[in-house]
Every structure is written in structure tokens, then in C-alpha cells.
N, C-alpha and C positions, 0 to 999 in steps of 0.2 A: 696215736694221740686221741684222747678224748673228745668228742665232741660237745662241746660247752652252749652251742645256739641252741634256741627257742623258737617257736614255730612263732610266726606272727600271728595267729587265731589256732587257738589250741582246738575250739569245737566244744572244751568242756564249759560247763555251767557249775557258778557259785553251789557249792552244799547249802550254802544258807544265805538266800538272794539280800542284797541291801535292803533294808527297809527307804523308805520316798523321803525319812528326813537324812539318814546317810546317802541316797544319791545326791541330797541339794544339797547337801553340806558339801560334798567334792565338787558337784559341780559348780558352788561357787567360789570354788578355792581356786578351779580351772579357767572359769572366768574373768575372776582379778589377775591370776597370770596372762589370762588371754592381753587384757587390757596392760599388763606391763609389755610386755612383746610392742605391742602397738605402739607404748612412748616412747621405746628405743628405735622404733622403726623411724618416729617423727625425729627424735634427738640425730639421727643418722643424715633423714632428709636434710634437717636444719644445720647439719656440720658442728654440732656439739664437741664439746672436748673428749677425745680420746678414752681418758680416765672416767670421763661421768660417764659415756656409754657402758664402760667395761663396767664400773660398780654397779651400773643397773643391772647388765647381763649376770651378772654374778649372784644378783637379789632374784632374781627370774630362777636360774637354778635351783639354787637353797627351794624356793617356792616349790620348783616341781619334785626335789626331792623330800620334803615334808610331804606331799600327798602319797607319791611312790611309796614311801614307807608304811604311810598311813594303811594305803592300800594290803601292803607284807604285812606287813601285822595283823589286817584282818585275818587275811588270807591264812596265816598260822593256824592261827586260833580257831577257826571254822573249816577247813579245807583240807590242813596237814592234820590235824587232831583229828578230824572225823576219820583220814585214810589210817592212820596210825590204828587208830580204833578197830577199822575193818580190818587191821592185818596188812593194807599197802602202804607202810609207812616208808620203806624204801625209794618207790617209788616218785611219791610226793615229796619227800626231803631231797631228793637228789635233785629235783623240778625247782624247791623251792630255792638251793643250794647254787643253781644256774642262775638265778632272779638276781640274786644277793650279787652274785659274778657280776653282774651286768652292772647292777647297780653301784659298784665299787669300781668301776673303769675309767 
């Protein structure tokens, strides 16, 4: 059977680092998620209903999968193109091919 995991710290570095307005732009996409997490945590303390916890958590997702994506997408475009270019394009697509895995789970 194949093995489908991912290292949790690969070691590699961006082919083409964020520029400082793509890191603040994630990072405040990460941040407003931070800040939903936080209101389900109070909605949870305060014994909120059932359903409004669940649609929050639900809204929390979506969130972090719009950035995840955001993130694969770069990554394509800069990372698997670049390797594709050098000739490891195998490699990188099977990497990136495990992401997508992960992220459809």
C-alpha cells in the first residue's frame, strides 16, 4: 500500500518566499479564524445552542480551507512549476497530490 502521509516539517523552503504583503494577508485571514475559534469556545462556555455552535464550526472550516487552498495554489504555481521546469516534476506532483489527499478528507 502506498504511503499517503506528509512529514510535518518537510525542511524545504518556498522557491519563491511570500512577499510581507502575502504573509499579512494570511496572516490575517489566520487571525480572524483565530478570533472565530475563540467565539465557539465562549458559545460552548455560555451553553449556546447545539446548531449555532455547529454552523460556527462549520464557518471556521470553510475559513481554513480558503487559506489551505489559497496556500496550494501558490504553491503550484511557484514550487511545482519551478520543479516541473528543473525536470522533478514527479516528484513535486506526487507531494503535491498527498496535500490535495489530505485536504479532501
Amino acid at each position: 500500500m502506498e504511503d499517503n502521509t506528509l512529514p510535518e516539517n518537510s525542511g524545504k523552503k518556498p522557491v519563491k518566499p511570500r512577499t510581507n504583503e502575502e504573509k499579512q494577508a494570511v496572516i490575517n485571514r489566520l487571525k480572524r479564524i483565530e478570533g472565530q475559534v475563540r467565539g465557539v469556545q465562549k458559545m460552548v462556555e455560555e451553553d449556546r445552542y447545539c446548531v449555532d455552535t455547529l454552523i460556527q464550526i462549520s464557518a471556521i472550516n470553510k475559513a481554513l480551507n480558503r487559506v489551505g487552498y489559497s496556500l496550494m495554489e501558490r504553491h503550484t504555481h511557484h514550487c511545482v512549476a519551478s520543479a516541473i521546469r528543473k525536470g522533478e516534476g514527479e516528484e513535486a506532483i506526487d507531494e503535491l497530490m498527498k496535500v490535495v489527499q489530505q485536504f479532501s478528507k
